[in-house]
C-alpha positions in Angstrom: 14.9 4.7 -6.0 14.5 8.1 -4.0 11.4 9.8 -4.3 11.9 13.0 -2.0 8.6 11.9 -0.9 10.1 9.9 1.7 14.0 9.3 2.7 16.1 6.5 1.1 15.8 4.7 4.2 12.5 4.8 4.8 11.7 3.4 1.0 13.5 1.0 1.5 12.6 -0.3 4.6 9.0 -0.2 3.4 9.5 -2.6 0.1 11.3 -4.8 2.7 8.7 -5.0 5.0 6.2 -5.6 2.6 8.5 -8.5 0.6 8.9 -10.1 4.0 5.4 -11.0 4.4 4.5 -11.5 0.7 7.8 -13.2 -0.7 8.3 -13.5 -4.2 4.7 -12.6 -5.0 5.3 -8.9 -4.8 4.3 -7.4 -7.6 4.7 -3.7 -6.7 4.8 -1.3 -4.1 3.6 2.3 -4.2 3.7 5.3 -1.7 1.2 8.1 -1.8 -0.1 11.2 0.0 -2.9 13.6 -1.1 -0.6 15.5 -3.7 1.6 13.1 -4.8 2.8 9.7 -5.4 6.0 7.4 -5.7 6.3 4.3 -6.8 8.8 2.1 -4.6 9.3 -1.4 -6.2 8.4 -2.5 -9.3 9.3 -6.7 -10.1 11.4 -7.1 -12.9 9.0 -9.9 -15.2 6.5 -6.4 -15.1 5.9 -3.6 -17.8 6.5 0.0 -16.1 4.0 1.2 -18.4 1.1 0.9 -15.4 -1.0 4.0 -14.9 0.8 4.4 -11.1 -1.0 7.9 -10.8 -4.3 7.1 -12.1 -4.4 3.9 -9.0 -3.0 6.6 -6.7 -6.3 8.9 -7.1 -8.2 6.0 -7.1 -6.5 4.9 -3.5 -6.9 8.3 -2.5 -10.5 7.9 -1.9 -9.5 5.5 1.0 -8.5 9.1 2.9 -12.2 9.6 3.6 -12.8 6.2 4.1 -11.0 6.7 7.6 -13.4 9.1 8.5 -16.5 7.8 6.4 -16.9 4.3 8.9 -16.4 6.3 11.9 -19.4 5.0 14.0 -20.0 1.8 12.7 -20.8 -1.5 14.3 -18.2 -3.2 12.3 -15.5 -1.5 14.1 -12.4 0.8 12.6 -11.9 0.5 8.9 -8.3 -1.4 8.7 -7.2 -2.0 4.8 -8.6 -2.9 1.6 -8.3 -5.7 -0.9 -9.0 -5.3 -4.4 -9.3 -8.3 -7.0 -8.2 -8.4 -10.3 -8.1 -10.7 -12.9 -3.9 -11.0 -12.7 -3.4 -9.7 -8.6 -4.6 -8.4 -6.0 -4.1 -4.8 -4.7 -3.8 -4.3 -0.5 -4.3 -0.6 0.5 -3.2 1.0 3.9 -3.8 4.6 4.9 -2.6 5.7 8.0 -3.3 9.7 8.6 -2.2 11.7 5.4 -0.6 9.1 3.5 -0.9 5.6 2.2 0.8 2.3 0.9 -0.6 0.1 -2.0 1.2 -3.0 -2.7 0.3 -5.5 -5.5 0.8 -8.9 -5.3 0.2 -12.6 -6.7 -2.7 -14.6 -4.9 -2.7 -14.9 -1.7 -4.3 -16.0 1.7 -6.4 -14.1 3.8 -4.1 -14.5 6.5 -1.4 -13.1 4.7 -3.0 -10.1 3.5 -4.4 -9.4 6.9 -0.4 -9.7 8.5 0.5 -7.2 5.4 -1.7 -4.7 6.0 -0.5 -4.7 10.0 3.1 -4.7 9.1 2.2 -1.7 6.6 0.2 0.0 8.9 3.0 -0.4 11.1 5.5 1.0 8.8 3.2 4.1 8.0 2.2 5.0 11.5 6.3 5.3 12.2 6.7 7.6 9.4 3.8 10.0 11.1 5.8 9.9 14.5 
């Protein structure tokens, strides 16, 4: 599972905070930074044939997005969901680097205590 992105430790206490909240409907979890990206946990039943780069530079794009809702009346940007037809996608930045995790449906609730435990996990790895 190492990356050299990230120690051994570190993956893997990030897949296991992220399969504490979501359970069994963890689909994937993927580390990234500006430059590069690693992907953490993949479930078994999936193909490893997903374009994990190509999301990456999409997720990237959340980087700006910290700075981009700086002044708004909404408050500090937090996380973002993406749908898709077969998952969902929840994406935490925190600083220079990020976590996306896929999962099965699920509720608000849940994403929302994901995206704190991630955010959690991330702001640790910057201190």
């Amino acid at each position: 599972m190492s990356t050299n992105l990230l120690s051994d430790e570190t993956e893997t206490q990030l897949v296991r905070t992220a399969r504490t909240v979501v359970g069994d409907g963890i689909r994937s979890v993927t580390y990234f930074t500006p430059d590069d990206v690693a992907q953490l946990y993949l479930r078994d039943d999936l193909e490893a044939d997903a374009d994990v780069a190509g999301f990456a530079d999409t997720e990237r794009l959340g980087f700006r997005s910290q700075t981009d809702y700086d002044d708004s009346e909404l408050g500090d940007y937090n996380f973002t969901i993406r749908v898709f037809d077969h998952g969902y996608l929840t994406r935490v930045i925190h600083d220079d680097h990020g976590i996306f995790v896929t999962t099965d449906p699920l509720t608000r609730d849940r994403f929302e205590e994901l995206a704190a435990a991630l955010h959690e996990e991330l702001r640790a790895i910057a201190d």
